[in-house]
Biotite code that builds the C-alpha atoms (Angstrom):
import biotite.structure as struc

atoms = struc.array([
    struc.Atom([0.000, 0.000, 0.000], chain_id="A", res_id=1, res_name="UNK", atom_name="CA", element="C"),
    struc.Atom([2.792, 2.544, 0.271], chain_id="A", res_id=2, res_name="UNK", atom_name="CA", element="C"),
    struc.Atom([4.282, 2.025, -3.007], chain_id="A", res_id=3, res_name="UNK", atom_name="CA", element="C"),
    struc.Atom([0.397, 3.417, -3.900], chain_id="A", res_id=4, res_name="UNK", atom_name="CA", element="C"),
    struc.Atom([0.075, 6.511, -1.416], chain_id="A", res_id=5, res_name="UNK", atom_name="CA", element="C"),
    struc.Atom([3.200, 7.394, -2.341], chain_id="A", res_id=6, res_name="UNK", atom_name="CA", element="C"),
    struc.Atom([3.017, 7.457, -6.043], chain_id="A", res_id=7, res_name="UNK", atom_name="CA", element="C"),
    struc.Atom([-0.905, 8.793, -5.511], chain_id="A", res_id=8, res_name="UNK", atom_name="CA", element="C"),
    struc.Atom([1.488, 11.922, -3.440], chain_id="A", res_id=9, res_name="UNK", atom_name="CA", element="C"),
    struc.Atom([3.874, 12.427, -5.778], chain_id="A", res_id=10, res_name="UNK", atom_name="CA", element="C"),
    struc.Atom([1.311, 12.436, -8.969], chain_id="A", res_id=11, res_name="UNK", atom_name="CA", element="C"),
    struc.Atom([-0.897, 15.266, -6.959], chain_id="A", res_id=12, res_name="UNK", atom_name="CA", element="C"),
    struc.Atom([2.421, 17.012, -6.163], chain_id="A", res_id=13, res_name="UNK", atom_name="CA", element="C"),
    struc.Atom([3.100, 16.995, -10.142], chain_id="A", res_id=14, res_name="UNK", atom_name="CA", element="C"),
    struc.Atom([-0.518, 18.436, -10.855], chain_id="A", res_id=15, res_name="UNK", atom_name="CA", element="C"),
    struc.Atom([-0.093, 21.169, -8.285], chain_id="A", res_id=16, res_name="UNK", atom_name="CA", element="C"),
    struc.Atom([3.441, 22.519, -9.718], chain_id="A", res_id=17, res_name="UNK", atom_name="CA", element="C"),
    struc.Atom([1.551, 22.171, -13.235], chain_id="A", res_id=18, res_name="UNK", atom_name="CA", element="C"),
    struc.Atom([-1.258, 24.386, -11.775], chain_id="A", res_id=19, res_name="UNK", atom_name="CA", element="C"),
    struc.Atom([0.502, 26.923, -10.611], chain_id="A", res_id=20, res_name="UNK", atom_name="CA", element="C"),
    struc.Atom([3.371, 26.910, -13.225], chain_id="A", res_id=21, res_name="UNK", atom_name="CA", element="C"),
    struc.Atom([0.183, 27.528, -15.870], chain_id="A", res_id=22, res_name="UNK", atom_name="CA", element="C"),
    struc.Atom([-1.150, 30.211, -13.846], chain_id="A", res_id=23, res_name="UNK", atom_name="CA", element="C"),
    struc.Atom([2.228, 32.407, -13.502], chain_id="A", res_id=24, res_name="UNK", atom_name="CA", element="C"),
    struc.Atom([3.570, 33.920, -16.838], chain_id="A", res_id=25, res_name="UNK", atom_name="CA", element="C"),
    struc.Atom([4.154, 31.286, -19.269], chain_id="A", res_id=26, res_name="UNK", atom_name="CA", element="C"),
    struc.Atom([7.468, 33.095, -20.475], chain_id="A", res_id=27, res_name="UNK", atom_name="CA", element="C"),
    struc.Atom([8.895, 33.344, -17.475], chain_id="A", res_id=28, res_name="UNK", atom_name="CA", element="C"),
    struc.Atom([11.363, 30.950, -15.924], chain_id="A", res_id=29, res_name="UNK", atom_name="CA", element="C"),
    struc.Atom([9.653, 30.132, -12.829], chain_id="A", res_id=30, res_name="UNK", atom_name="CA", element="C"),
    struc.Atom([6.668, 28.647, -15.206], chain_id="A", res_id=31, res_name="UNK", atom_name="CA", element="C"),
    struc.Atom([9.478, 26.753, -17.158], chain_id="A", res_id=32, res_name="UNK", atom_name="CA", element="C"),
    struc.Atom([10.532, 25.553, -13.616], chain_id="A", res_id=33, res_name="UNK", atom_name="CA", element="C"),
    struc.Atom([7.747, 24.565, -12.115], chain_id="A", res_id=34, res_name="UNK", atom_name="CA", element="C"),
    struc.Atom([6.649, 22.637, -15.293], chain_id="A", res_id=35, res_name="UNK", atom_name="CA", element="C"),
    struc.Atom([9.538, 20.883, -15.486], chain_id="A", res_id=36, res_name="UNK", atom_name="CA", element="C"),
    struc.Atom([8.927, 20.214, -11.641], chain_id="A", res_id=37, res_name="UNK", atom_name="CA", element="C"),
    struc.Atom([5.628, 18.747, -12.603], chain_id="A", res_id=38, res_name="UNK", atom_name="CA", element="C"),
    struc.Atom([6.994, 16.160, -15.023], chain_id="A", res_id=39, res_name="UNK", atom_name="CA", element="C"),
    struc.Atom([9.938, 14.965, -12.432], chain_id="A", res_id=40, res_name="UNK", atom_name="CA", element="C"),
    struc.Atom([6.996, 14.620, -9.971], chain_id="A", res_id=41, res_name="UNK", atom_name="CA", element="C"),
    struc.Atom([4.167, 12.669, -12.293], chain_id="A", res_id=42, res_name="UNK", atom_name="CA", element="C"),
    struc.Atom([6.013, 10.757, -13.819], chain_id="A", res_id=43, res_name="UNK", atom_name="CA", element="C"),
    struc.Atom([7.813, 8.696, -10.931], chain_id="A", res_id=44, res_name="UNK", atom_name="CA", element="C"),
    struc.Atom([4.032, 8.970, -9.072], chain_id="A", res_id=45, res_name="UNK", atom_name="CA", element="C"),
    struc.Atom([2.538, 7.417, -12.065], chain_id="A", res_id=46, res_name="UNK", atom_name="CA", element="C"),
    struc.Atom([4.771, 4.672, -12.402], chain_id="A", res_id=47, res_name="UNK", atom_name="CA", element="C"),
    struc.Atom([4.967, 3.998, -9.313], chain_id="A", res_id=48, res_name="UNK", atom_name="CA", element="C"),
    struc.Atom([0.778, 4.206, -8.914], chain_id="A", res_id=49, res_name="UNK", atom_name="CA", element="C"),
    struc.Atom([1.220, 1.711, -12.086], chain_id="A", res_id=50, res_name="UNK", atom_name="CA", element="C"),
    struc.Atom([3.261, -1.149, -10.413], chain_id="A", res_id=51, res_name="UNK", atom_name="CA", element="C"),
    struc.Atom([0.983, -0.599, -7.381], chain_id="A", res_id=52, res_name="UNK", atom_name="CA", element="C"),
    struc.Atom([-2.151, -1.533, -9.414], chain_id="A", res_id=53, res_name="UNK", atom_name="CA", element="C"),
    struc.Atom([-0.270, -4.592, -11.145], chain_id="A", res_id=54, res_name="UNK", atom_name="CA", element="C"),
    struc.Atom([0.522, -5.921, -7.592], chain_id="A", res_id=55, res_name="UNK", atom_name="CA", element="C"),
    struc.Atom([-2.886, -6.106, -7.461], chain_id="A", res_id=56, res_name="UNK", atom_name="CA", element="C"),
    struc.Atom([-4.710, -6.822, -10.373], chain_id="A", res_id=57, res_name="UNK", atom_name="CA", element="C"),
    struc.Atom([-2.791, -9.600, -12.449], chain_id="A", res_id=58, res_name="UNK", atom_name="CA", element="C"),
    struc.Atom([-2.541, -8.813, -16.078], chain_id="A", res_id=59, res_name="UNK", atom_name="CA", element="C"),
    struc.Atom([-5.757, -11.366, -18.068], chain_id="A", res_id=60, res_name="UNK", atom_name="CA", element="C"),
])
């Protein structure tokens, strides 16, 4: 279950820092920044959300 909180975190994290780095000035660098936060963030979360589910749902 922590793999799953964790990656559940991390993926909310990632959709915050994309949030907020669309709602600053999309030319400036702390919107490139907190984009590129976003994607470090999701993308871990999402695998790790992914193995999570396939621990518990076996593939068909």
């Amino acid at each position: 279950m922590r793999a799953g909180a964790i990656g559940a975190v991390l993926c909310a994290l990632g959709g915050l820092c994309m949030i907020a780095g669309l709602a600053v000035d999309l030319d400036s660098t702390a919107a490139k920044v907190l984009i590129g936060l976003a994607a470090c963030l999701f993308v871990p979360g999402a695998l790790l959300t992914y193995v999570w589910m396939r621990m518990r749902i076996p593939p068909l």
